[in-house]
C-alpha beads as a LAMMPS data file, in Angstrom:
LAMMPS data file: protein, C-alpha beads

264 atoms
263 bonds

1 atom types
1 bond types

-500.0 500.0 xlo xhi
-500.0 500.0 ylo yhi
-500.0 500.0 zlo zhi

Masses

1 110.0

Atoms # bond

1 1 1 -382.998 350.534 -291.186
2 1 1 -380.827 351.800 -294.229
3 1 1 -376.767 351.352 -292.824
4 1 1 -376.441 355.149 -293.432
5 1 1 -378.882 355.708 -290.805
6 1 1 -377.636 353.084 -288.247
7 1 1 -374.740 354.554 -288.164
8 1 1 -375.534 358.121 -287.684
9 1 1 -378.306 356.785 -285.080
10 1 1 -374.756 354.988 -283.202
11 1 1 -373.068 358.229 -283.742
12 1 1 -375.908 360.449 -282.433
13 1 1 -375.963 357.783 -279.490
14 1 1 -372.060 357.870 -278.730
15 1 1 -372.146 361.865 -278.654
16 1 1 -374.571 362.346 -276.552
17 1 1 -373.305 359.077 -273.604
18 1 1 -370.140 360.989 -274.045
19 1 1 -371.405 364.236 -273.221
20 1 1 -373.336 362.602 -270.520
21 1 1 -370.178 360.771 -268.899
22 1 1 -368.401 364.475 -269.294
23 1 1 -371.180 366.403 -267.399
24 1 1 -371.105 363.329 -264.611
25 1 1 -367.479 363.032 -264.700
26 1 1 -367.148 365.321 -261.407
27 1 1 -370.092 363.282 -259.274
28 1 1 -368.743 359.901 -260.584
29 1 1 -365.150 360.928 -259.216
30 1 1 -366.486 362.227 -256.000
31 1 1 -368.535 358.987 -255.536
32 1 1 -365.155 357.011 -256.053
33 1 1 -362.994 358.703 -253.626
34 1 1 -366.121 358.410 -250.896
35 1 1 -364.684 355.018 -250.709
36 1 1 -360.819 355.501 -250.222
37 1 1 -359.642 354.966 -246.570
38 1 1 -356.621 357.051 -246.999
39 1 1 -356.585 360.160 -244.789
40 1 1 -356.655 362.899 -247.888
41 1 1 -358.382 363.171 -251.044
42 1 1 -356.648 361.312 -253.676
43 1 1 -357.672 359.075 -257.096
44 1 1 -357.818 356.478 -257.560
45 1 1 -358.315 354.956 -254.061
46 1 1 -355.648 353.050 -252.426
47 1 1 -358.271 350.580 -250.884
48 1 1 -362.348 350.685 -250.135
49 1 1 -363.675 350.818 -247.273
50 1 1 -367.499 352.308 -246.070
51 1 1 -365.569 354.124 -243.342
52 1 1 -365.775 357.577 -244.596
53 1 1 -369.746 357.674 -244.667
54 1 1 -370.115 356.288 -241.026
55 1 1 -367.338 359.318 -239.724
56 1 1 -369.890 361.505 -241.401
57 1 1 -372.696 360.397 -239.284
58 1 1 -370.529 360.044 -236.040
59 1 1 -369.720 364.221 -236.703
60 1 1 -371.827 365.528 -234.030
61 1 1 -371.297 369.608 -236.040
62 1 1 -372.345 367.908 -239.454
63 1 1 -375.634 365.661 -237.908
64 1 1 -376.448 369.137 -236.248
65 1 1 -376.012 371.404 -239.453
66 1 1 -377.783 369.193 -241.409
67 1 1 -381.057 369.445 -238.981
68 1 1 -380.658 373.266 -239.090
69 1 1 -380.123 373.507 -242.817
70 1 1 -383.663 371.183 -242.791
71 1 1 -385.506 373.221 -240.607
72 1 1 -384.384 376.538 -241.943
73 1 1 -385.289 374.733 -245.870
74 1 1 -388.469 374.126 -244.858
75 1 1 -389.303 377.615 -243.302
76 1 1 -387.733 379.247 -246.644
77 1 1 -389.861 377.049 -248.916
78 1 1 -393.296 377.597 -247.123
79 1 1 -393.042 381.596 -246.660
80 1 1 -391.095 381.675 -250.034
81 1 1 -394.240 379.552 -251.731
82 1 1 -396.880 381.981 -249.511
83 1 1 -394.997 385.353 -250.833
84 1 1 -394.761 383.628 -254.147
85 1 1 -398.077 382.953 -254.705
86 1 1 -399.569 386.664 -252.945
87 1 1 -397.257 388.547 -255.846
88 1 1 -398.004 385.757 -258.757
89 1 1 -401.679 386.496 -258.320
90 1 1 -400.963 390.409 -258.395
91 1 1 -398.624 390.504 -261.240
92 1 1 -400.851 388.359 -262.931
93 1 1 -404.454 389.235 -261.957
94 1 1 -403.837 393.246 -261.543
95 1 1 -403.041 396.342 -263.076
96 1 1 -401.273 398.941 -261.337
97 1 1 -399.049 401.604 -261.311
98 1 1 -395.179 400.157 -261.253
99 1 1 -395.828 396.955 -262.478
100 1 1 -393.211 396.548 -264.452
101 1 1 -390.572 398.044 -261.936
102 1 1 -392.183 395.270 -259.564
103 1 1 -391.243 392.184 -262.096
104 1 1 -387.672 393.357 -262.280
105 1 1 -387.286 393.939 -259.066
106 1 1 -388.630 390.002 -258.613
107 1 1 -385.769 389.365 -261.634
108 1 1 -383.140 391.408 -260.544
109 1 1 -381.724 388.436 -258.352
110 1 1 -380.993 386.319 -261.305
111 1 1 -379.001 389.492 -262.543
112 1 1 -376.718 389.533 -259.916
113 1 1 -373.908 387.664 -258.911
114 1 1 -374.045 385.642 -255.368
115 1 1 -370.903 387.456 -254.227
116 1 1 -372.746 390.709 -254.635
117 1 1 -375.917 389.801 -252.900
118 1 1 -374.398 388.214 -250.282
119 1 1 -372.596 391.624 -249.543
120 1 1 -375.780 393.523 -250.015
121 1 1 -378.228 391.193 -247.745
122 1 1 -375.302 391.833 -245.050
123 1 1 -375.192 395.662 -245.078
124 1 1 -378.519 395.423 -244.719
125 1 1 -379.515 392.524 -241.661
126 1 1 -376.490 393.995 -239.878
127 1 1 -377.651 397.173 -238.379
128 1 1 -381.049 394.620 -237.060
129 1 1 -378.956 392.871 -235.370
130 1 1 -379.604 389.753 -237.574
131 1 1 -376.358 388.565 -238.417
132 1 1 -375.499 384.811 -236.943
133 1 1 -379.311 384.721 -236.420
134 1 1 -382.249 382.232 -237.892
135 1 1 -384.384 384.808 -238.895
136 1 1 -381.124 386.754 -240.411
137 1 1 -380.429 383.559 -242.503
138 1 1 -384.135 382.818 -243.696
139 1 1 -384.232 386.157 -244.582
140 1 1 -381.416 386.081 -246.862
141 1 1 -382.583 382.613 -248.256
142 1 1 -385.836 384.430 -249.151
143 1 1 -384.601 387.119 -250.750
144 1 1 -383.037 384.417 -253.375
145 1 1 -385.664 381.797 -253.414
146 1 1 -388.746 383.847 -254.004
147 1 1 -387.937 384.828 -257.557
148 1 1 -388.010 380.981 -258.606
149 1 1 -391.169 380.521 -256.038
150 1 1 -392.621 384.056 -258.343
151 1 1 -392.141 382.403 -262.094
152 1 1 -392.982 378.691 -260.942
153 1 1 -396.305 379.768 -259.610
154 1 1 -396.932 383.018 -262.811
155 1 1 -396.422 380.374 -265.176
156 1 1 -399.153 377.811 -263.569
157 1 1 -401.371 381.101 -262.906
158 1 1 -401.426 382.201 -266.488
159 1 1 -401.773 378.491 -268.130
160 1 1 -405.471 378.827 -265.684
161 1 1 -408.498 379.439 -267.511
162 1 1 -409.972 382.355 -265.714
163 1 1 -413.662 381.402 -267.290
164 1 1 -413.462 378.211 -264.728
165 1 1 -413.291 381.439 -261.768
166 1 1 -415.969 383.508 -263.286
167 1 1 -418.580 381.064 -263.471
168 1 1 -418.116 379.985 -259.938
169 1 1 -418.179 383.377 -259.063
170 1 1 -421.977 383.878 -261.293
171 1 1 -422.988 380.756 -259.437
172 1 1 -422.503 382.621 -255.972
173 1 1 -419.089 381.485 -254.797
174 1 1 -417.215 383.595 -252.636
175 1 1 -413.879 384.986 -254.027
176 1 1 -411.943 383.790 -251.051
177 1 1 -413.779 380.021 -252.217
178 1 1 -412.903 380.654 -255.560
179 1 1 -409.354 380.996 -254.321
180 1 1 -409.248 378.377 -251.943
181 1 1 -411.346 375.590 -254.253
182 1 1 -410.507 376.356 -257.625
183 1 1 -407.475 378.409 -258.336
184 1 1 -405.072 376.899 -255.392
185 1 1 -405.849 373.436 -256.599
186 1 1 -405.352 374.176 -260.023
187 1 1 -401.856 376.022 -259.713
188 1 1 -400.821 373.275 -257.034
189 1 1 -397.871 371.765 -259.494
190 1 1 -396.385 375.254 -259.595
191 1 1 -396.580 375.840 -255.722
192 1 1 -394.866 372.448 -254.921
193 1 1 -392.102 373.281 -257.849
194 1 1 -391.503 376.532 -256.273
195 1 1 -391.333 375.090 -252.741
196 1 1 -388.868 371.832 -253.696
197 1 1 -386.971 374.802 -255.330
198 1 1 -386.826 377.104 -252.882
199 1 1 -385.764 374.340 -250.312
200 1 1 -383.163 372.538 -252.415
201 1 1 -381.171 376.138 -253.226
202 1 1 -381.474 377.119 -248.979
203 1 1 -380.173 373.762 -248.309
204 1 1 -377.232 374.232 -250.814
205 1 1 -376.544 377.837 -250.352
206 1 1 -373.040 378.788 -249.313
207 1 1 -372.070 382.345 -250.242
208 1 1 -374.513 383.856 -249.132
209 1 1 -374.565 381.960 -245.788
210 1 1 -371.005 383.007 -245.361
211 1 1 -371.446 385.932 -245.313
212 1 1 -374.641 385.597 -242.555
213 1 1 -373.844 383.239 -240.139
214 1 1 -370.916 381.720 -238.392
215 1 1 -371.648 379.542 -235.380
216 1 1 -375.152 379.763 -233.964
217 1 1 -376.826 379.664 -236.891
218 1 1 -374.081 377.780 -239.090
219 1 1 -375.449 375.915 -241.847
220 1 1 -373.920 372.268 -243.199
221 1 1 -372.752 374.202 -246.303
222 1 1 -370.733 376.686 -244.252
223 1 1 -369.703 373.467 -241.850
224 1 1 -368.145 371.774 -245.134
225 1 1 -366.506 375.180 -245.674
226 1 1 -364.885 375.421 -242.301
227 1 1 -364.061 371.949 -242.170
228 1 1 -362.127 372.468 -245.373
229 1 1 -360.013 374.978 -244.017
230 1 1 -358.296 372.261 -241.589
231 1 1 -358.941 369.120 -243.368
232 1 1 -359.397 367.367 -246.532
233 1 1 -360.305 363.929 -246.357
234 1 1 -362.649 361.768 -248.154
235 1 1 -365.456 362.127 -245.492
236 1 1 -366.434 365.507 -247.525
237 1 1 -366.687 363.096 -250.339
238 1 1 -368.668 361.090 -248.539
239 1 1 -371.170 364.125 -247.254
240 1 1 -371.243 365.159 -250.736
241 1 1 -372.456 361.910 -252.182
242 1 1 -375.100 362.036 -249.142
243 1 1 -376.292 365.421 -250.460
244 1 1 -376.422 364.347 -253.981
245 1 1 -378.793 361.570 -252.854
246 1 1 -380.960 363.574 -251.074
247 1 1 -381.641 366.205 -253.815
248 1 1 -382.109 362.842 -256.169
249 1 1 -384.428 361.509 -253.934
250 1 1 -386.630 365.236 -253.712
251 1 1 -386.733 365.277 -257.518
252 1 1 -387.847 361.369 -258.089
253 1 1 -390.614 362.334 -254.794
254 1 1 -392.277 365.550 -257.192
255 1 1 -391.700 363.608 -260.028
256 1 1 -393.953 360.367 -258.461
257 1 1 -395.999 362.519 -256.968
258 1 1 -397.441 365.123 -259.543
259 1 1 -394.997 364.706 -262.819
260 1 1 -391.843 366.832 -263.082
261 1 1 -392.791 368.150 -266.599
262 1 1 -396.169 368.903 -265.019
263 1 1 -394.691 370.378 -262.127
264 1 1 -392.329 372.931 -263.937

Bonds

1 1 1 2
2 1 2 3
3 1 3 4
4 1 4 5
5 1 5 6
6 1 6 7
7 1 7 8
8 1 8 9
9 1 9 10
10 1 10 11
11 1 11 12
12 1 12 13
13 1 13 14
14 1 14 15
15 1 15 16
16 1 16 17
17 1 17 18
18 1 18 19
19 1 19 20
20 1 20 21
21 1 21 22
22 1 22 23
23 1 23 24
24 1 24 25
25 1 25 26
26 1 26 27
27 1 27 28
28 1 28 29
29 1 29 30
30 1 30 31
31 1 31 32
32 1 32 33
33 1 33 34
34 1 34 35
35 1 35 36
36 1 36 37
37 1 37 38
38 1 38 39
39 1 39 40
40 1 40 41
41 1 41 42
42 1 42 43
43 1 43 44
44 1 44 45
45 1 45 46
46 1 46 47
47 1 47 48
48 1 48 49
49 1 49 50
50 1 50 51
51 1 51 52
52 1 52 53
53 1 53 54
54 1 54 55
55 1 55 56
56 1 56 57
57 1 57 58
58 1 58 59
59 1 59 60
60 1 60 61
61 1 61 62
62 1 62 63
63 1 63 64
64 1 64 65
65 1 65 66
66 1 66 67
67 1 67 68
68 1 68 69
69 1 69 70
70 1 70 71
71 1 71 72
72 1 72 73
73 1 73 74
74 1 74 75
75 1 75 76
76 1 76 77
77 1 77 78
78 1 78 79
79 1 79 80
80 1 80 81
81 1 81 82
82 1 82 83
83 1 83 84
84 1 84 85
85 1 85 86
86 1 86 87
87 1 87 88
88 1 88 89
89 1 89 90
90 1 90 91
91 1 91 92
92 1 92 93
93 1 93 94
94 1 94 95
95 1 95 96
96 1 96 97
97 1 97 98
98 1 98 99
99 1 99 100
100 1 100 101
101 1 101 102
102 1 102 103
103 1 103 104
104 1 104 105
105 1 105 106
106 1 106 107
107 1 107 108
108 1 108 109
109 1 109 110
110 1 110 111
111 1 111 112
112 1 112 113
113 1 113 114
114 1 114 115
115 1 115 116
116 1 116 117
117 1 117 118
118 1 118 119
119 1 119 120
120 1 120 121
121 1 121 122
122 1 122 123
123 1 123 124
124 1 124 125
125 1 125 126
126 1 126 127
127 1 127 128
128 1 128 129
129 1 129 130
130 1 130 131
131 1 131 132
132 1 132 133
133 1 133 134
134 1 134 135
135 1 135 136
136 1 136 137
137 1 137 138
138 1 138 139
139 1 139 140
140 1 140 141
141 1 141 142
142 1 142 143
143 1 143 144
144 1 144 145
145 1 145 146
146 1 146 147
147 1 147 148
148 1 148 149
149 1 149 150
150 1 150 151
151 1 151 152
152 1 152 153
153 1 153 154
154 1 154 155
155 1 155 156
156 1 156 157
157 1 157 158
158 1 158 159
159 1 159 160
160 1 160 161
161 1 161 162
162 1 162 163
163 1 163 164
164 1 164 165
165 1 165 166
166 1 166 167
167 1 167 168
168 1 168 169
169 1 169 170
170 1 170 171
171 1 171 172
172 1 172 173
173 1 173 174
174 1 174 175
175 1 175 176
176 1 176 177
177 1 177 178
178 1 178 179
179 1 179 180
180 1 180 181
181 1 181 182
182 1 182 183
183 1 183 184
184 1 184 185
185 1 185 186
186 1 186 187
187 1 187 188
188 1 188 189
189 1 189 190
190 1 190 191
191 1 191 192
192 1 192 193
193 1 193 194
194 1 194 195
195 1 195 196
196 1 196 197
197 1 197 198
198 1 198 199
199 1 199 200
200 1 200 201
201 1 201 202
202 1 202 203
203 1 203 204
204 1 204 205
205 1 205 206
206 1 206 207
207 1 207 208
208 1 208 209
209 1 209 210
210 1 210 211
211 1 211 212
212 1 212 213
213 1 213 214
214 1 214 215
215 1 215 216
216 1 216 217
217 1 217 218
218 1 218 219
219 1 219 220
220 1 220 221
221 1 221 222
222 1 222 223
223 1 223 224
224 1 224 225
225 1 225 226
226 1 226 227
227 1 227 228
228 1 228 229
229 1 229 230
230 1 230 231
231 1 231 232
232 1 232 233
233 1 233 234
234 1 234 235
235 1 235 236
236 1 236 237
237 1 237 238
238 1 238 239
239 1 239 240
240 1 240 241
241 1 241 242
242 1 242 243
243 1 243 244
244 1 244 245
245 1 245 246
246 1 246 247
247 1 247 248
248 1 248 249
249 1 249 250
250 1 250 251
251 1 251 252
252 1 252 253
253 1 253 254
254 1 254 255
255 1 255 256
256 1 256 257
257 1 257 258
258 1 258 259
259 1 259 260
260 1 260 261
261 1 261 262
262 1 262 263
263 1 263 264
């Protein structure tokens, strides 16, 4: 390799680790001061210790929030994948009248500040009686997740060749078997996307859960958030590292499983 090249190649190289280390800088602190075994959050740590992550696991509210933000994931990502995939196939497959007004409706979530929907999904569960309720939180996780559920699955819809359907349909297949053999198999990558999406932003969402629930229904992002108000020690740290894992671990699951790339 000429030297000019080398050295623009070991340039190119120490730009982008250094943009890396900037973009990591936060997690890498965060991991650090997991470890302290002072009482508050400070860097560099005093002394290491594994202390902070088994508090986190002996905090009876935190091992409880985390089983309700799991449960209520889960029931977001499956009804958010189901409504997903029913509007996918009739933005996709139809024509109708209001079409478009339907796809920016889907949008207009991405449009909008957190802060804003979080007011409006409030004003509008409260008068059901919803607030500090399950189904008043799922619902407001829905109306967030759906939109990345709706473009996951229109994207693996629209890279489907729709000749594959029509000759199973000549050959005396049933459209509900057409469906159910052909298409749902072939936009699977897009339905688990949408559902690993769906779950990983109900797991993490805290605005909007704010503004929902407060202690039936509380989920471990608004326990962090009350906990904060009294206390700041590294055993948040230590949660957060936990979390980071977990949403690690999610991605390198799709990723063995069908491909990311594939997948998205």
């Amino acid at each position: 390799m000429h030297p000019t090249n080398r050295l623009g190649s070991i340039a190119w190289t120490a730009l982008i680790t250094l943009l890396y280390l900037f973009l990591l800088a936060p997690i890498i602190v965060v991991f650090i001061i997991s470890f302290d075994t002072r009482q508050y959050l400070a860097f560099p740590p005093e002394s290491w210790s594994f202390g902070s992550y088994l508090k986190v696991f002996e905090n009876a509210k935190f091992i409880a929030a985390f089983w309700r933000s799991l449960i209520i994931g889960g029931i977001v990502g499956i009804t958010a994948v189901t409504a997903g995939m029913l509007l996918s196939l009739s933005l996709v497959r139809y024509r109708f009248r209001g079409k478009g007004a339907v796809n920016f409706l889907i949008l207009a979530p991405f449009l909008v500040p957190h802060i804003v929907l979080a007011v409006g999904i409030m004003l509008v569960i409260s008068p059901l009686g919803l607030l500090d309720s399950y189904p008043g939180i799922v619902l407001a996780h829905l109306g967030i997740t759906i939109p990345y559920t709706v473009r996951t699955i229109t994207m693996s819809l629209m890279a489907v060749d729709t000749r594959v359907e029509e000759a199973a349909l000549v050959h005396g297949a049933s459209p509900w078997m057409v469906f159910w053999r052909i298409t749902l198999p072939l936009v699977r990558p897009g339905l688990i996307a949408g559902g690993v999406i769906a779950f990983l932003i109900s797991f993490d969402e805290a605005t909007i859960s704010l503004f929902i629930v407060s202690v039936k229904a509380s989920t471990l992002p608004t326990e962090i958030y009350h906990y904060l108000e009294y206390s700041t020690d590294p055993q948040i740290a230590a949660l957060s590292v936990l979390l980071i894992l977990i949403s690690v671990v999610v991605v390198v699951l799709v990723e063995r499983l069908i491909g990311l790339r594939k997948a998205l």
